[in-house]
ZAMARGU-4260 file (C-alpha; in steps of 0.2 Angstrom, whole numbers, plus 5000, padded with zeros to 4 digits):
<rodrens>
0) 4949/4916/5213 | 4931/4918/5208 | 4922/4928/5191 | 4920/4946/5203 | 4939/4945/5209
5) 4945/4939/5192 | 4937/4950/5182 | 4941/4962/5194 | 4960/4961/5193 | 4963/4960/5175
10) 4953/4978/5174 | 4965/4983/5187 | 4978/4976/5176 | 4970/4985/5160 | 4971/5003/5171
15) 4988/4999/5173 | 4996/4996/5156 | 4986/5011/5151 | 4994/5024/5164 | 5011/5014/5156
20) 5003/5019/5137 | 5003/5037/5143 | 5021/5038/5152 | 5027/5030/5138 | 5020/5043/5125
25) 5029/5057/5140 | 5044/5050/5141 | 5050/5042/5126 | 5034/5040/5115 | 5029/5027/5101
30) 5031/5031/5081 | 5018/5018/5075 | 5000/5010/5080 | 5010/4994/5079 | 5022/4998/5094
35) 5009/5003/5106 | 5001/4985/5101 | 5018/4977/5103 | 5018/4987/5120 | 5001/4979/5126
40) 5007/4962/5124 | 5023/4965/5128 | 5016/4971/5147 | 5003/4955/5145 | 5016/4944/5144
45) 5026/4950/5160 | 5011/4950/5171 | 5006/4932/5167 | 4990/4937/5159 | 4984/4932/5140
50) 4975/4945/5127 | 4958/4940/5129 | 4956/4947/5109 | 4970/4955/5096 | 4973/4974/5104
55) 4965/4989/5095 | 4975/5006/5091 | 4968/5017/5078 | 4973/5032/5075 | 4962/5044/5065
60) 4952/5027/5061 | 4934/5026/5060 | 4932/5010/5056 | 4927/4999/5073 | 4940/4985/5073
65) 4956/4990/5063 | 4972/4980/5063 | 4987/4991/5070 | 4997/4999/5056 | 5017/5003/5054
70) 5012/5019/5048 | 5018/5032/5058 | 5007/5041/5070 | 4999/5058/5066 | 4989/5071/5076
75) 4972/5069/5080 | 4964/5053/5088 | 4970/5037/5096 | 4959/5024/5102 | 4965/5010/5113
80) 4956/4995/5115 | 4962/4980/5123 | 4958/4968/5135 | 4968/4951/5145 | 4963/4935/5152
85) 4966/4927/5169 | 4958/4910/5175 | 4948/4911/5159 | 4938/4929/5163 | 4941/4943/5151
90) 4943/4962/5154 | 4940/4975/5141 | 4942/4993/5141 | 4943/5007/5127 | 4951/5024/5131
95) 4954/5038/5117 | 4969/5050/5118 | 4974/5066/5107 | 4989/5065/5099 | 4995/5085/5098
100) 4983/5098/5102 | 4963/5095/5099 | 4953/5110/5090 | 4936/5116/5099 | 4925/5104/5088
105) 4936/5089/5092 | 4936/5091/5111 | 4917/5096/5109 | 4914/5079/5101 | 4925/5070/5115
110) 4914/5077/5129 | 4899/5071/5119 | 4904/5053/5119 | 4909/5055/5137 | 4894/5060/5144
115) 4885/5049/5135 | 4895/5035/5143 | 4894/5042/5160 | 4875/5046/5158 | 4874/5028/5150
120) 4883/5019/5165 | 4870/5030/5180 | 4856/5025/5170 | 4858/5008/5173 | 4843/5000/5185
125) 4841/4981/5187 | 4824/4975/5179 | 4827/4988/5162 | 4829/4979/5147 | 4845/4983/5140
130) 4837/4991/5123 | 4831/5006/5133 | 4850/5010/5138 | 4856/5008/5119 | 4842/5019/5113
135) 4845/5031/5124 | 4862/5035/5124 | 4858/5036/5104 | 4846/5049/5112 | 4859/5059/5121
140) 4871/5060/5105 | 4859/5068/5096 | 4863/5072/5077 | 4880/5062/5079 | 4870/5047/5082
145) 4871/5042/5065 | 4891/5039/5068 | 4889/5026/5080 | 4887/5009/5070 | 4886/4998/5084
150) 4880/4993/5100 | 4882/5000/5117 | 4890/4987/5124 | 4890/4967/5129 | 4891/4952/5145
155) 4909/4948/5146 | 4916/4933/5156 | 4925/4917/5147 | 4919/4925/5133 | 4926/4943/5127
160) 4908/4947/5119 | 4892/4936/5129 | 4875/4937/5134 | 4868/4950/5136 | 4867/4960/5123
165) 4865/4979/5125 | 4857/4985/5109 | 4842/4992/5102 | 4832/4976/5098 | 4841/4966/5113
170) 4826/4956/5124 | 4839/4954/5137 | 4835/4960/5154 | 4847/4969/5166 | 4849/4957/5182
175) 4861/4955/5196 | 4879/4948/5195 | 4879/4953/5176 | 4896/4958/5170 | 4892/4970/5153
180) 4903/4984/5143 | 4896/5001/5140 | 4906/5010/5124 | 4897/5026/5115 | 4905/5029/5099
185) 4904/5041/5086 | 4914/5038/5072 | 4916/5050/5057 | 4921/5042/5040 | 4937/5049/5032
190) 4941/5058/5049 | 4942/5048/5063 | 4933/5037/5078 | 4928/5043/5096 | 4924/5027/5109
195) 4925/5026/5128 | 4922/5008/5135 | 4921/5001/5154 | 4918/4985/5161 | 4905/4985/5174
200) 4898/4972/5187 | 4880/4974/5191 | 4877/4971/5209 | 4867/4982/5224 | 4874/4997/5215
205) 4885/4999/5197 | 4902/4995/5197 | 4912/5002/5188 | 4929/4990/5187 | 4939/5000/5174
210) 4945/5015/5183 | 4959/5022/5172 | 4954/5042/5168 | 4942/5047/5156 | 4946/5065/5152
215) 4955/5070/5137 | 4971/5065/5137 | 4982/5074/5125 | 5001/5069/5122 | 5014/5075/5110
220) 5021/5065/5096
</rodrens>
């Protein structure tokens, strides 16, 4: 199995134990950030695939990377960021739920980051240097682009972050057969942190190999 087909089936695999986060919160749903990441790995395990980094579940977190907590899960937002490994290829994929129901500013906010990741992803062209997509989906977020403290996204392969790099001072050019991220965020202190992340494979056209939904999903807790 090659880079394309690997790649291609640990996002598959990503979608999937996503669609299982959201039957899970439906049916039975989880207490703490540490179940659903117990969950993750769990599902991991019984598909023969490694994590290809420790999960990410934050709720009402705005810091970036945040270890998964026993405290007991509260309305407002949940981010989901994980990723697995097969034959050494990584996948990664952020998704961002609402636990409860969101108010006008919170779904406002969501859209935001939304169409700035879509808009990101068509405004990909072979030949661009990659500093032009980061500074320009800092563009499309406007006044909330002061909340998003880090780059737009990343190469992934053997290695969950690679060459290139898709940030504003990045000299790296966008070419064929490269496998990158794209993830807006905004992330508010003392409230909590918005990101949608994809992993992409640049070819003749953009595709997009994480295909799990990105409207906003709301759940009861």
């Amino acid at each position: 199995m090659n880079k394309y087909s690997s790649i291609k089936k640990v996002c598959k695999i990503n979608d999937g134990i996503f669609s299982d986060i959201i039957d899970s919160f439906n049916n039975h749903g989880f207490k703490t950030e540490k179940e659903i990441a117990d969950f993750i790995l769990k599902r991991f395990k019984q598909l023969n695939v490694k994590p290809a980094f420790p999960s990410i579940v934050a709720n009402n977190k705005w810091e970036i990377h945040p270890l998964p907590r026993k405290k007991k899960l509260e309305k407002g937002f949940l981010i989901l960021d994980f990723g697995c490994k097969l034959r050494e290829y990584c996948s990664d994929m952020t998704r961002t739920i609402f636990l409860g129901k969101p108010n006008a500013f919170e779904k406002r906010l969501y859209e935001l980051v939304l169409r700035c990741q879509r808009k990101s992803v068509k405004g990909i062209k072979i030949g661009m240097r990659y500093r032009e997509l980061d500074r320009n989906a800092r563009k499309m977020l406007k006044h909330y682009r002061k909340y998003f403290v880090h780059s737009l996204g990343h190469g992934v392969g053997k290695k969950i972050h690679e060459k290139p790099a898709i940030s504003r001072n990045s000299d790296d050019v966008c070419r064929e057969n490269d496998f990158i991220t794209i993830e807006p965020g905004i992330y508010i202190p003392n409230r909590f942190g918005i990101r949608i992340e994809d992993t992409l494979f640049i070819g003749n056209e953009v595709e997009v190999l994480t295909k799990a939904r990105k409207d906003l999903i709301c759940v009861e807790i």
